[in-house]
PDB file of N, CA, C, O and CB in Angstrom:
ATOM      1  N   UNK A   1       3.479 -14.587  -5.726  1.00  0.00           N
ATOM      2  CA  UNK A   1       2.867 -13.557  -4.933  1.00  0.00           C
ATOM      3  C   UNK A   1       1.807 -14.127  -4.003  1.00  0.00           C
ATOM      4  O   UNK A   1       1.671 -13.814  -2.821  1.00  0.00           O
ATOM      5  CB  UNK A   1       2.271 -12.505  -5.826  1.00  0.00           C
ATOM      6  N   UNK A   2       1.108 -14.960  -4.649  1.00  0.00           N
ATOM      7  CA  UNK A   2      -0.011 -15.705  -3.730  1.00  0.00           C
ATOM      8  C   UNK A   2       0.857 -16.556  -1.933  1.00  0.00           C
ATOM      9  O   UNK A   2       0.569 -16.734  -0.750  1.00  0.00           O
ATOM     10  CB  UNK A   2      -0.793 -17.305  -5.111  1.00  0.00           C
ATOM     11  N   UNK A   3       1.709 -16.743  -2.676  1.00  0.00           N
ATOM     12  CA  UNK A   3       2.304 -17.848  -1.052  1.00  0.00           C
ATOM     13  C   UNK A   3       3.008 -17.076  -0.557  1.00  0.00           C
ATOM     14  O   UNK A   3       3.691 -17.488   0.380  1.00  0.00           O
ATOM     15  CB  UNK A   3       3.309 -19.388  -1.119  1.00  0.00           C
ATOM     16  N   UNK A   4       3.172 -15.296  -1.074  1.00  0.00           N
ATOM     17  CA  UNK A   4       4.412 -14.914  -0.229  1.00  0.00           C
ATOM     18  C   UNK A   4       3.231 -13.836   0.709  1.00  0.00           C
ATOM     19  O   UNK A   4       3.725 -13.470   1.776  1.00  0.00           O
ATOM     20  CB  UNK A   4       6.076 -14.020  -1.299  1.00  0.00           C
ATOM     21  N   UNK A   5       2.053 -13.402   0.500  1.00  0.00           N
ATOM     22  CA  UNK A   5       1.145 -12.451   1.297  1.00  0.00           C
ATOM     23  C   UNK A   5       0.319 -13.069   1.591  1.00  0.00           C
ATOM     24  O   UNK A   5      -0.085 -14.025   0.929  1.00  0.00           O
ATOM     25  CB  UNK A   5       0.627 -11.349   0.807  1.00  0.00           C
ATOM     26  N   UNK A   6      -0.259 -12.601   2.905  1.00  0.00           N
ATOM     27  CA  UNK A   6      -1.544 -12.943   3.740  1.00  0.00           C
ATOM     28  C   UNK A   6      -2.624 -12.417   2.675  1.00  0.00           C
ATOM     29  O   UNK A   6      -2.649 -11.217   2.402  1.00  0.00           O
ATOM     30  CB  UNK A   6      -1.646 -12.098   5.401  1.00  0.00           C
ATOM     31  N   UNK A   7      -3.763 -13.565   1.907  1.00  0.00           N
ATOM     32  CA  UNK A   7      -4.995 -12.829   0.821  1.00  0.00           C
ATOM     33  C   UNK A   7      -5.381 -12.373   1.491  1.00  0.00           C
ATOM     34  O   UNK A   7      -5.564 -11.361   0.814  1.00  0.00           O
ATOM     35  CB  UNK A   7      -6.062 -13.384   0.003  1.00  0.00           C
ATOM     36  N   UNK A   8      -6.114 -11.889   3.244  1.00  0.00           N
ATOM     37  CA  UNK A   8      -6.699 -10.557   3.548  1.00  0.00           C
ATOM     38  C   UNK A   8      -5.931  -9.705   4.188  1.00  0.00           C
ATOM     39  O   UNK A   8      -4.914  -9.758   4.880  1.00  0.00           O
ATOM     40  CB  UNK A   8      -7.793 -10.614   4.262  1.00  0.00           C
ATOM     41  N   UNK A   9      -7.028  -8.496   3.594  1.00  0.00           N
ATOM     42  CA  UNK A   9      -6.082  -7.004   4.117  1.00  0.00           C
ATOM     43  C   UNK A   9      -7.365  -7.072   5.377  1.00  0.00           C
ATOM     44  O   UNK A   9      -8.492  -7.566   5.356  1.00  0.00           O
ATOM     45  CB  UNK A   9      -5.967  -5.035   2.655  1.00  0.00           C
ATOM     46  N   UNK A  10      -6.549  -6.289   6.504  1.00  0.00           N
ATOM     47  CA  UNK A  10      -6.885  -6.080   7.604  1.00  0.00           C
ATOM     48  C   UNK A  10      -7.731  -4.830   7.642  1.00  0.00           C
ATOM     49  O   UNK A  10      -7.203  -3.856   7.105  1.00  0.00           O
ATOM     50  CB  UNK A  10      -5.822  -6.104   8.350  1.00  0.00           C
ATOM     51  N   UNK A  11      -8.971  -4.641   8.180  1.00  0.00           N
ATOM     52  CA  UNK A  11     -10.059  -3.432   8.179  1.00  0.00           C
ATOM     53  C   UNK A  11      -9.589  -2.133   8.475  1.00  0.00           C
ATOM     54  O   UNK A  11     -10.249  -1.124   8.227  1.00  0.00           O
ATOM     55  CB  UNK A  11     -11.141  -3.636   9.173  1.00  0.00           C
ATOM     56  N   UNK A  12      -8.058  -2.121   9.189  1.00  0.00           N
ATOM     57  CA  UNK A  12      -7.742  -0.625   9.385  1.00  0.00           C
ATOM     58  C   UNK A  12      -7.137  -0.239   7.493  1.00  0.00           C
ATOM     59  O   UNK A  12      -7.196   0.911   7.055  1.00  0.00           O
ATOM     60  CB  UNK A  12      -6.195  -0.402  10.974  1.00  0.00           C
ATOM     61  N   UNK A  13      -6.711  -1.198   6.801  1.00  0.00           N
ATOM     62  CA  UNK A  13      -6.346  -0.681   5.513  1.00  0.00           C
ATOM     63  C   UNK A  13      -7.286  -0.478   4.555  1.00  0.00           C
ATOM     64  O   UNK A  13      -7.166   0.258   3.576  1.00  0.00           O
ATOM     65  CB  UNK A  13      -5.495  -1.405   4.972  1.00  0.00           C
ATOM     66  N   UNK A  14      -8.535  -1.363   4.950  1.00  0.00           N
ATOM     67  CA  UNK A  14      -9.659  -0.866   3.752  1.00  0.00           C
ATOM     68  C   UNK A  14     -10.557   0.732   4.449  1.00  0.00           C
ATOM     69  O   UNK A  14     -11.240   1.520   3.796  1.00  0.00           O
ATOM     70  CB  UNK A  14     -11.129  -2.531   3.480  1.00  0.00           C
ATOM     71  N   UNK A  15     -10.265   0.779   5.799  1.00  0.00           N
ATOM     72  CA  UNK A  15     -10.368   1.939   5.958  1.00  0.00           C
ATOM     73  C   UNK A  15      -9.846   3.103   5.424  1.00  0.00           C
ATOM     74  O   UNK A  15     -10.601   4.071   5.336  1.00  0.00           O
ATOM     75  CB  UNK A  15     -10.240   1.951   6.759  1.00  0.00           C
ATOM     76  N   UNK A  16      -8.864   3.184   5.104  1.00  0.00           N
ATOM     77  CA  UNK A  16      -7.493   3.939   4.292  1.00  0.00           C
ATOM     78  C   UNK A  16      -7.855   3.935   3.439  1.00  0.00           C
ATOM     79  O   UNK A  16      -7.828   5.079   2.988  1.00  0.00           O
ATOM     80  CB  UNK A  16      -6.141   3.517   4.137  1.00  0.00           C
ATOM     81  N   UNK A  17      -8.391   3.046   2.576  1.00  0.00           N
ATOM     82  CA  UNK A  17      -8.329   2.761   1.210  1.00  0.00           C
ATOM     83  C   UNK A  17      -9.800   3.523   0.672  1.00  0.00           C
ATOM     84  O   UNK A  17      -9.911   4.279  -0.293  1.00  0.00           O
ATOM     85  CB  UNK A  17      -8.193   0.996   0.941  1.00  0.00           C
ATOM     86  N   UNK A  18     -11.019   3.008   1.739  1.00  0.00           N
ATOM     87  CA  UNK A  18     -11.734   3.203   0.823  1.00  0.00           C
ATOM     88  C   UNK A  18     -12.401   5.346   0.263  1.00  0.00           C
ATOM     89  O   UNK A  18     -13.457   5.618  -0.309  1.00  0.00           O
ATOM     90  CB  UNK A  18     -12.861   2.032   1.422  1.00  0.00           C
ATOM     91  N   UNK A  19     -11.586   6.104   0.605  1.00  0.00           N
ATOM     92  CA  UNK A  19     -11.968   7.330   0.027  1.00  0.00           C
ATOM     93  C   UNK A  19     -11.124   7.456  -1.135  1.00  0.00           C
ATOM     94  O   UNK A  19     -11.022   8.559  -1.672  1.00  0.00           O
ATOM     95  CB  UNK A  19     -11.855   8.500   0.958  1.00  0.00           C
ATOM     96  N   UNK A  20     -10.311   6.133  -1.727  1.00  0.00           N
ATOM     97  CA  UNK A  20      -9.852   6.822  -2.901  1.00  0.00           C
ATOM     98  C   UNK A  20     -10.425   6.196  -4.416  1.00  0.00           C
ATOM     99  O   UNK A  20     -11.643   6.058  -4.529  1.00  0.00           O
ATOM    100  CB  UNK A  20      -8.246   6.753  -2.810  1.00  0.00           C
ATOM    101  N   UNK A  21      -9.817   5.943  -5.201  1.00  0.00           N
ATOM    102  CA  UNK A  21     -10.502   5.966  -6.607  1.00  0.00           C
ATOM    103  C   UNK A  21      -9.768   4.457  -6.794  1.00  0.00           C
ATOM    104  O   UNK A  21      -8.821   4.141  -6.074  1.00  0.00           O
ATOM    105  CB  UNK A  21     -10.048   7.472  -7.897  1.00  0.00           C
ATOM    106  N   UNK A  22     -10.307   3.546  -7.847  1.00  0.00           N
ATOM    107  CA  UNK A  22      -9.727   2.002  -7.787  1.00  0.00           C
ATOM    108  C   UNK A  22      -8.262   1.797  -8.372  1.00  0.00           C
ATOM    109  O   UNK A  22      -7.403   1.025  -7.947  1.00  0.00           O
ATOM    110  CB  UNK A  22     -10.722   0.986  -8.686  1.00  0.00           C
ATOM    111  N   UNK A  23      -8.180   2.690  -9.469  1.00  0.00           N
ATOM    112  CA  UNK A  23      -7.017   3.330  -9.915  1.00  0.00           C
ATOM    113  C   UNK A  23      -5.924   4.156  -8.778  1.00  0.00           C
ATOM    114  O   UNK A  23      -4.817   4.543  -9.151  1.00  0.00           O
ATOM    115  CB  UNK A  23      -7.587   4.301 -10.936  1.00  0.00           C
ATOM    116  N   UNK A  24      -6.202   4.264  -7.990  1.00  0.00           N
ATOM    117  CA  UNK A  24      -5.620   4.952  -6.781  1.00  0.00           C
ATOM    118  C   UNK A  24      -5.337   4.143  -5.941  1.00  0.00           C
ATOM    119  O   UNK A  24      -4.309   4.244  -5.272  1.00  0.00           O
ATOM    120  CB  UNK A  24      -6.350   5.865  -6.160  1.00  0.00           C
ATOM    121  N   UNK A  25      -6.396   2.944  -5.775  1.00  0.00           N
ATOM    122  CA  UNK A  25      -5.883   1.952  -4.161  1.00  0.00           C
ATOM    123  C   UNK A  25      -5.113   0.437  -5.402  1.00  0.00           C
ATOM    124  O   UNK A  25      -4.585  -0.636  -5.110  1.00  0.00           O
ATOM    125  CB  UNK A  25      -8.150   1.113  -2.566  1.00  0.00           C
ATOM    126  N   UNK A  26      -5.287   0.811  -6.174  1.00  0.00           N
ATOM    127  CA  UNK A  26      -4.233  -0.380  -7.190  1.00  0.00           C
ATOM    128  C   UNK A  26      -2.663   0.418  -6.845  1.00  0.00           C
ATOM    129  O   UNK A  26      -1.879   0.057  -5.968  1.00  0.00           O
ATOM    130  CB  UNK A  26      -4.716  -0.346  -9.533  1.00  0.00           C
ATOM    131  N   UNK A  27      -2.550   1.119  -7.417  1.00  0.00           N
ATOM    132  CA  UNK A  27      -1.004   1.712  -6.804  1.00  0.00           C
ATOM    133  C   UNK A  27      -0.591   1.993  -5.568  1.00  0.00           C
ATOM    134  O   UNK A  27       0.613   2.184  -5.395  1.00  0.00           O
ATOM    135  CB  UNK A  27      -0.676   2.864  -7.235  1.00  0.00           C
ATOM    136  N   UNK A  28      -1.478   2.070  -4.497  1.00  0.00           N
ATOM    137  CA  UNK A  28      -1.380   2.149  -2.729  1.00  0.00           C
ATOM    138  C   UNK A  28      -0.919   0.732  -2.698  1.00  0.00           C
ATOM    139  O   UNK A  28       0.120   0.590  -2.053  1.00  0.00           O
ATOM    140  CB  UNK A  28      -3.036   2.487  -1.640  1.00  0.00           C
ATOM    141  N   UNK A  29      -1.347  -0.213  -3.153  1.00  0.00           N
ATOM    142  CA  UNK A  29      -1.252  -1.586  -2.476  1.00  0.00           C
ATOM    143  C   UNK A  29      -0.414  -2.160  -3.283  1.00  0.00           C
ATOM    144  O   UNK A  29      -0.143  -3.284  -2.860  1.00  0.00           O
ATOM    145  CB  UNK A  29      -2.523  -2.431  -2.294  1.00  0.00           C
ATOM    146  N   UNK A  30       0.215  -1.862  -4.419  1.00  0.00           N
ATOM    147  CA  UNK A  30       1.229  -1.991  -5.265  1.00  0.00           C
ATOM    148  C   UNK A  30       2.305  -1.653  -4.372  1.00  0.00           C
ATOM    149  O   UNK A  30       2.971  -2.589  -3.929  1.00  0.00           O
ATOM    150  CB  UNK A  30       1.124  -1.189  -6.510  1.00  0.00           C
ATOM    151  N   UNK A  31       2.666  -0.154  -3.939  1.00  0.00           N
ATOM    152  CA  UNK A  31       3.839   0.038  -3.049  1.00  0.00           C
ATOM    153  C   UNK A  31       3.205  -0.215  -1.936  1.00  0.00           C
ATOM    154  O   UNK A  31       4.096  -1.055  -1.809  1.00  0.00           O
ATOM    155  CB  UNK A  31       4.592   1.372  -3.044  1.00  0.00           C
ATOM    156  N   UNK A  32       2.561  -0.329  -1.006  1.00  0.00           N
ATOM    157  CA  UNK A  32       2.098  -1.329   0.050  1.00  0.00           C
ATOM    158  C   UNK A  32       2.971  -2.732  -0.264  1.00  0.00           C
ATOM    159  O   UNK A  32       4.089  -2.899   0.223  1.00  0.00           O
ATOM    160  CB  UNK A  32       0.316  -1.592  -0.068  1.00  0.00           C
ATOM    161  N   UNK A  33       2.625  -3.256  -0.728  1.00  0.00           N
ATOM    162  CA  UNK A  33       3.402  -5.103  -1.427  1.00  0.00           C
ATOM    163  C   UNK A  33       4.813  -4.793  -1.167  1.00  0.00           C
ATOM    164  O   UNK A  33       5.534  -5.587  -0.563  1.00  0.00           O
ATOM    165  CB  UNK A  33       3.233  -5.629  -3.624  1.00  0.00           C
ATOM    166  N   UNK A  34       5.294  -3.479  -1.677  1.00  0.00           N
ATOM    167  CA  UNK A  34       6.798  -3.113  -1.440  1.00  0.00           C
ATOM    168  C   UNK A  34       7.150  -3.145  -0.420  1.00  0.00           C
ATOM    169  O   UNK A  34       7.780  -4.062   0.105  1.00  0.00           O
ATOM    170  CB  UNK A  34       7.241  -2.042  -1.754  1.00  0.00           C
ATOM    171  N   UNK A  35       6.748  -1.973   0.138  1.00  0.00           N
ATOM    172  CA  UNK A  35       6.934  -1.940   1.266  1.00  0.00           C
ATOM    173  C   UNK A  35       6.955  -2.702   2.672  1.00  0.00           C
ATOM    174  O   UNK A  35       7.749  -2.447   3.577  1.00  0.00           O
ATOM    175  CB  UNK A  35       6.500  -1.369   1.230  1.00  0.00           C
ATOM    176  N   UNK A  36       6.007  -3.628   2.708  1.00  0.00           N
ATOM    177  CA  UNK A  36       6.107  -5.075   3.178  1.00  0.00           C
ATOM    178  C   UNK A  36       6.785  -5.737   2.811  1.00  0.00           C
ATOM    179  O   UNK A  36       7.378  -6.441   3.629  1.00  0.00           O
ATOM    180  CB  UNK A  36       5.307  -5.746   3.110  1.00  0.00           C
ATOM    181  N   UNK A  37       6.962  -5.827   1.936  1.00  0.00           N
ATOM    182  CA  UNK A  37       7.642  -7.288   1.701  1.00  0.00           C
ATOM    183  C   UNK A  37       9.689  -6.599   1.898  1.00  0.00           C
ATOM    184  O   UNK A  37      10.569  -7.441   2.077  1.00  0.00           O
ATOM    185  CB  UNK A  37       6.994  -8.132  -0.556  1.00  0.00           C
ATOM    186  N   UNK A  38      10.017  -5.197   1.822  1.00  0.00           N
ATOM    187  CA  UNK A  38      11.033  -4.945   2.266  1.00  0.00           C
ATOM    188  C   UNK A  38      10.749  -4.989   3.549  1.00  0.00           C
ATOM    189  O   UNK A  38      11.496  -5.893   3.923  1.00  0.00           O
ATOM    190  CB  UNK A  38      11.564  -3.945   1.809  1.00  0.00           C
ATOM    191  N   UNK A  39       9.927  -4.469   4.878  1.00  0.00           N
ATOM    192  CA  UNK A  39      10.104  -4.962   6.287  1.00  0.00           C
ATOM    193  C   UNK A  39      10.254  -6.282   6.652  1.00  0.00           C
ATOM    194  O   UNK A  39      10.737  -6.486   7.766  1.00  0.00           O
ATOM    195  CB  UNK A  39       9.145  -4.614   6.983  1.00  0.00           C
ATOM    196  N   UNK A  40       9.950  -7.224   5.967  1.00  0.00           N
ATOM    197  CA  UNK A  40       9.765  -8.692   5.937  1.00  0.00           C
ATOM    198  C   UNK A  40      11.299  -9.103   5.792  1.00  0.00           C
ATOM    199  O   UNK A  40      11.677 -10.031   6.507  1.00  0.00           O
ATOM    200  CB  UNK A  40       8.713  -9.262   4.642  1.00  0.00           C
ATOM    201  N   UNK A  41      12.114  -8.570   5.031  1.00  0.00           N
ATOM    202  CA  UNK A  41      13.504  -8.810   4.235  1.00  0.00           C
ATOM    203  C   UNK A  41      14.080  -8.130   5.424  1.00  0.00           C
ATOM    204  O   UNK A  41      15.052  -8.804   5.764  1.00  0.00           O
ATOM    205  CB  UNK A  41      13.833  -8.084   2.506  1.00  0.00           C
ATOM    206  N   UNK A  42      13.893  -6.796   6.460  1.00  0.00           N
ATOM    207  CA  UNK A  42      14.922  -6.258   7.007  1.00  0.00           C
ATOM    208  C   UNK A  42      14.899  -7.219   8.534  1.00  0.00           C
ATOM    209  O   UNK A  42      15.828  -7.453   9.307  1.00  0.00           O
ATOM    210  CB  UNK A  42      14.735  -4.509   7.061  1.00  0.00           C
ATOM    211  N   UNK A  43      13.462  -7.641   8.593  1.00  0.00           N
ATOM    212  CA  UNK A  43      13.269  -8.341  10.142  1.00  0.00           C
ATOM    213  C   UNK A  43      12.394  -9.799  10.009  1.00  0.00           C
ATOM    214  O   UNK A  43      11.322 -10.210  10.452  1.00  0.00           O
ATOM    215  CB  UNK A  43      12.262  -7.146  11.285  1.00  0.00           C
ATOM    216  N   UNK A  44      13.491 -10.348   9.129  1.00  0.00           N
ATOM    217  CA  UNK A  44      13.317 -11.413   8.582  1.00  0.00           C
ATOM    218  C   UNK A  44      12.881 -12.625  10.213  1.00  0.00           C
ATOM    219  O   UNK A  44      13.661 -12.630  11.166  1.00  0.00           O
ATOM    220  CB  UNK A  44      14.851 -11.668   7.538  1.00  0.00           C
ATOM    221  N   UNK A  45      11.693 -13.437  10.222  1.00  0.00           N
ATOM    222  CA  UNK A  45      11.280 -14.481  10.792  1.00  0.00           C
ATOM    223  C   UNK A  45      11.221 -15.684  10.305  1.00  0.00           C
ATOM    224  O   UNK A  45      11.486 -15.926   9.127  1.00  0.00           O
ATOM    225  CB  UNK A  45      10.381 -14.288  11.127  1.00  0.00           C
ATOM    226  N   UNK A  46      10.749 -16.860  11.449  1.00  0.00           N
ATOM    227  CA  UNK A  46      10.309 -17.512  10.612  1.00  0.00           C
ATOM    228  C   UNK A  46       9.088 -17.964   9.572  1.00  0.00           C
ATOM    229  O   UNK A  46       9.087 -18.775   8.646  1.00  0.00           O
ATOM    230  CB  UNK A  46      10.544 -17.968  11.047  1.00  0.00           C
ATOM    231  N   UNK A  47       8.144 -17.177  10.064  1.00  0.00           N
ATOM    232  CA  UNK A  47       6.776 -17.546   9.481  1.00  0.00           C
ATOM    233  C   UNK A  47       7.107 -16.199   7.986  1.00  0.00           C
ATOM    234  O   UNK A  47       7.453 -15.020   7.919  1.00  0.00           O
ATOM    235  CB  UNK A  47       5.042 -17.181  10.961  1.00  0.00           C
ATOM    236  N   UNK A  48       6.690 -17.436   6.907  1.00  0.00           N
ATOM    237  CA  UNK A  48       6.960 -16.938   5.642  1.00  0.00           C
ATOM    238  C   UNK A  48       5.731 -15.883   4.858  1.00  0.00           C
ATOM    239  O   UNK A  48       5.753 -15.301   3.773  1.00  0.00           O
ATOM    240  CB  UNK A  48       7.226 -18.255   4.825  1.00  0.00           C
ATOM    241  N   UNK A  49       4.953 -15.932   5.677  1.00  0.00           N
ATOM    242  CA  UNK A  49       3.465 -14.887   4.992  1.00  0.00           C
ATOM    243  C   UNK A  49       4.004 -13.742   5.473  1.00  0.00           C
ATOM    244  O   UNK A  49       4.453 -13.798   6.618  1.00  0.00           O
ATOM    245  CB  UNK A  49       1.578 -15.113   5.664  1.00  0.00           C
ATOM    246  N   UNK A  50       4.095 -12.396   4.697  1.00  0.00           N
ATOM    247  CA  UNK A  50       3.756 -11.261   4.710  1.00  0.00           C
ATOM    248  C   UNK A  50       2.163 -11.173   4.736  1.00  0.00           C
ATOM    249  O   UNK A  50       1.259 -11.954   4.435  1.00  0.00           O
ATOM    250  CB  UNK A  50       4.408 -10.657   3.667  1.00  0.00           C
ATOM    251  N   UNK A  51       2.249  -9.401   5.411  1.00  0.00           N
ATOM    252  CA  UNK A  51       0.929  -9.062   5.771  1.00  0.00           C
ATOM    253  C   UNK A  51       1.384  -7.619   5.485  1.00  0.00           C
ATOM    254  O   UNK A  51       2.481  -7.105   5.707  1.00  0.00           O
ATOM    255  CB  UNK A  51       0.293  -9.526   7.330  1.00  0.00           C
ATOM    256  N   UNK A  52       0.313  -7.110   4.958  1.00  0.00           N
ATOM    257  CA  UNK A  52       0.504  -5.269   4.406  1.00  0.00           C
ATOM    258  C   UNK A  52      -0.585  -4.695   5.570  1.00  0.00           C
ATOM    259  O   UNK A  52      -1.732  -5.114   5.728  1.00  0.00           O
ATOM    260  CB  UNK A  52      -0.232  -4.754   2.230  1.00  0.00           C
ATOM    261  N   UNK A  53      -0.161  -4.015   6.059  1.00  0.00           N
ATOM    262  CA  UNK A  53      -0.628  -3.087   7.287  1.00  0.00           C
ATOM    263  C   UNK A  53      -1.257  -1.637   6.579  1.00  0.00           C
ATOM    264  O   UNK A  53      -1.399  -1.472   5.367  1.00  0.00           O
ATOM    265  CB  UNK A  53       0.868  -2.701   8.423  1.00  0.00           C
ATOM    266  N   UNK A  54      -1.594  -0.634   7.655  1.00  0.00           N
ATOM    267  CA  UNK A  54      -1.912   0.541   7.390  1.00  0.00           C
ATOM    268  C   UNK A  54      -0.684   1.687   6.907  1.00  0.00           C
ATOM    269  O   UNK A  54      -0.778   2.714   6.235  1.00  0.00           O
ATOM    270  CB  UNK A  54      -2.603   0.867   8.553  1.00  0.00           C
ATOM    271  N   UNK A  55       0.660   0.933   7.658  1.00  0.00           N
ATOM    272  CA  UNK A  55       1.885   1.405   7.925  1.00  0.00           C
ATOM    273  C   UNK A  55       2.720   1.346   6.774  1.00  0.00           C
ATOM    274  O   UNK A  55       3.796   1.903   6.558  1.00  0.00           O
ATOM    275  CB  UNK A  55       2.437   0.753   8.972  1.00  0.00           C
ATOM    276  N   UNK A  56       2.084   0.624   6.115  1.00  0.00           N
ATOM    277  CA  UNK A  56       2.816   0.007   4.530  1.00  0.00           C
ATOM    278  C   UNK A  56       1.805   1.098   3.919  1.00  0.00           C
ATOM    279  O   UNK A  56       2.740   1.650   3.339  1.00  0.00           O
ATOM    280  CB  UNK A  56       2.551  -2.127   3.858  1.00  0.00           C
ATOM    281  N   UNK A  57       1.298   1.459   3.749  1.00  0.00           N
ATOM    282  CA  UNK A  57       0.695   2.362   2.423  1.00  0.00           C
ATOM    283  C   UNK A  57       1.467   3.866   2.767  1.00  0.00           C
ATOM    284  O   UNK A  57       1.826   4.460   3.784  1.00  0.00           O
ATOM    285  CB  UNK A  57      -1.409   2.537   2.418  1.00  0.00           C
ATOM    286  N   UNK A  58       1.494   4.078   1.463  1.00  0.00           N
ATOM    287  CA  UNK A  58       2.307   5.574   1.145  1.00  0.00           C
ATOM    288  C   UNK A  58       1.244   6.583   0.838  1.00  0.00           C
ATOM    289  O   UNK A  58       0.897   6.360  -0.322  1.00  0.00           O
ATOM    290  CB  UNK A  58       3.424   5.536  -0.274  1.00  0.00           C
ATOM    291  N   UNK A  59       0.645   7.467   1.270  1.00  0.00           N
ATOM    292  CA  UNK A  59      -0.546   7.978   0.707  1.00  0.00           C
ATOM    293  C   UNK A  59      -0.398   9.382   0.504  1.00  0.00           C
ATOM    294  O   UNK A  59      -0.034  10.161   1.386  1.00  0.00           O
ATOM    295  CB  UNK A  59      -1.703   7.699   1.516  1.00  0.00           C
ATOM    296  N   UNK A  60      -0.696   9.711  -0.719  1.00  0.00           N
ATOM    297  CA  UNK A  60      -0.573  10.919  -1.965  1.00  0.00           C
ATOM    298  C   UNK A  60      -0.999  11.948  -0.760  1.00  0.00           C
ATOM    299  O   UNK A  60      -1.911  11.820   0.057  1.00  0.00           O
ATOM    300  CB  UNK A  60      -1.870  10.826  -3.698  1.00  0.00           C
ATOM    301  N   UNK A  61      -0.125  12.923  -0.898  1.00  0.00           N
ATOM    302  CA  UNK A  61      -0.459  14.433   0.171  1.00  0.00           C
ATOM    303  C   UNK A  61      -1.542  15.336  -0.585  1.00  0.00           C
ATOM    304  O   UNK A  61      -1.326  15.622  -1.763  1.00  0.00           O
ATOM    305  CB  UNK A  61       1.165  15.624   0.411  1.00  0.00           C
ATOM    306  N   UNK A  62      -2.288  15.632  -0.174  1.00  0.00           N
ATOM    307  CA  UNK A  62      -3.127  16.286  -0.790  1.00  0.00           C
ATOM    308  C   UNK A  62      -3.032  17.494  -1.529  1.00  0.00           C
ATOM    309  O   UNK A  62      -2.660  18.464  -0.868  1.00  0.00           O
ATOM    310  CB  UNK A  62      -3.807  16.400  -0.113  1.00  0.00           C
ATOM    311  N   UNK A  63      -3.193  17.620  -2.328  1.00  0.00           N
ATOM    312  CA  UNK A  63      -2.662  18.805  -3.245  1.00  0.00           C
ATOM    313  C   UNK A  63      -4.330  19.311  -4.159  1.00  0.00           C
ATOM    314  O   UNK A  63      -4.808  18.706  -5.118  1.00  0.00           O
ATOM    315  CB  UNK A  63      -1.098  18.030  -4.581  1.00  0.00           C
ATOM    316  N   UNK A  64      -4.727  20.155  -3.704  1.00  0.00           N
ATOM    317  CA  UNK A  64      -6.424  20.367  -3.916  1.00  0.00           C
ATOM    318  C   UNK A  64      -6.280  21.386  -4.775  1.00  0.00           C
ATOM    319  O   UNK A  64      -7.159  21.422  -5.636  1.00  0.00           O
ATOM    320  CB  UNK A  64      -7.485  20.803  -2.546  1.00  0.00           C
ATOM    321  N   UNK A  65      -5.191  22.510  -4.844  1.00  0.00           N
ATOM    322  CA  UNK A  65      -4.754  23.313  -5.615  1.00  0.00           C
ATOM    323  C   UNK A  65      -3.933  23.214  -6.933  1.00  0.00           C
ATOM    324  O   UNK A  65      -3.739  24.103  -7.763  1.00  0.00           O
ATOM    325  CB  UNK A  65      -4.288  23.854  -4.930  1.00  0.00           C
ATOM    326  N   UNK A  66      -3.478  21.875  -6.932  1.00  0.00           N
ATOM    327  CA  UNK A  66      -2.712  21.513  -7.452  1.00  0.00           C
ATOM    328  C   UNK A  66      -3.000  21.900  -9.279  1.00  0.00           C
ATOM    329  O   UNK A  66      -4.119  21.586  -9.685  1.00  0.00           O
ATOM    330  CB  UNK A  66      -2.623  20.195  -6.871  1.00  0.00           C
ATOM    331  N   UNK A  67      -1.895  22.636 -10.457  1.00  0.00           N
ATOM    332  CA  UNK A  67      -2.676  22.507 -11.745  1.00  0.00           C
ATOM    333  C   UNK A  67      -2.559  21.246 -12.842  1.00  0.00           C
ATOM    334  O   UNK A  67      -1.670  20.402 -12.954  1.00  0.00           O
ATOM    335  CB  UNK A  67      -2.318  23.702 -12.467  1.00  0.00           C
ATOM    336  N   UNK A  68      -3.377  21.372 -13.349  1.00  0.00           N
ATOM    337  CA  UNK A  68      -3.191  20.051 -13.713  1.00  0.00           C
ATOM    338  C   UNK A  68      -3.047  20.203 -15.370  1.00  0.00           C
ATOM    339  O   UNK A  68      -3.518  21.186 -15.944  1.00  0.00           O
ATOM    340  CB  UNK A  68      -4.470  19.069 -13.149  1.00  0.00           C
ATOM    341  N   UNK A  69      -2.511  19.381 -15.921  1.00  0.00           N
ATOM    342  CA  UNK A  69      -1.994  19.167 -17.711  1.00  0.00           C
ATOM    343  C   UNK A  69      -0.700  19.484 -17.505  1.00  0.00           C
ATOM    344  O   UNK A  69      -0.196  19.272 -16.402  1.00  0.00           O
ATOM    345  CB  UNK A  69      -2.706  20.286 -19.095  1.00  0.00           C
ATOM    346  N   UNK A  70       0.013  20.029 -18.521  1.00  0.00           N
ATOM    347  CA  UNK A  70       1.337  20.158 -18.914  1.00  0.00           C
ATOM    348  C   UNK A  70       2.401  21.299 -17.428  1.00  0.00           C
ATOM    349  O   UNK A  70       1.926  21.984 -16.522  1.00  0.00           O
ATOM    350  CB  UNK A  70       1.140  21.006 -20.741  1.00  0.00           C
ATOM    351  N   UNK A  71       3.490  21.106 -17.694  1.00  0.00           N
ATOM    352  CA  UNK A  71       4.487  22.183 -16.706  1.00  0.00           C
ATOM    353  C   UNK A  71       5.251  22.793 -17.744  1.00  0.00           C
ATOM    354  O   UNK A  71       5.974  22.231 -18.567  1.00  0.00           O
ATOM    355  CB  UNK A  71       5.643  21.422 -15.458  1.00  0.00           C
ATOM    356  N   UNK A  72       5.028  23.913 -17.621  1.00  0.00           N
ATOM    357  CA  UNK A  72       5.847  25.099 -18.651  1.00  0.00           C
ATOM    358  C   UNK A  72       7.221  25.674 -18.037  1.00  0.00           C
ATOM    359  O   UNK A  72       7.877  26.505 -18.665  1.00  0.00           O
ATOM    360  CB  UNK A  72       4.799  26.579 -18.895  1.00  0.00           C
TER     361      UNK A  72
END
């Protein structure tokens, strides 16, 4: 994982990132990693570093109403 991503994220993604919870931007940048690293596989180059963008994060729709515990 280390030789296949660029170690910094670019300031428009910690922008993104930072209103959520650490538990929250661990799974953004989890499928972020995915998601890059599949654009990387579809428009394959030569330079071998991936880089996770703003465009790579999937981000939870807001659901403020939402109930929460069990579904009956």
């Amino acid at each position: 994982m280390e030789r296949a991503f660029i170690s910094l994220l670019d300031n428009d993604v910690f922008e993104v990132l930072e209103s959520y919870s650490p538990r929250e931007v661990k799974r953004l940048l989890l499928r972020a990693m995915a998601n890059a690293a599949l654009r990387k596989q579809q428009n394959f180059s030569v330079d071998f570093a991936v880089t996770i963008g703003a465009e790579d994060l999937l981000l939870p729709e807001t659901t403020a109403n939402a109930p929460m515990g069990f579904i009956w």
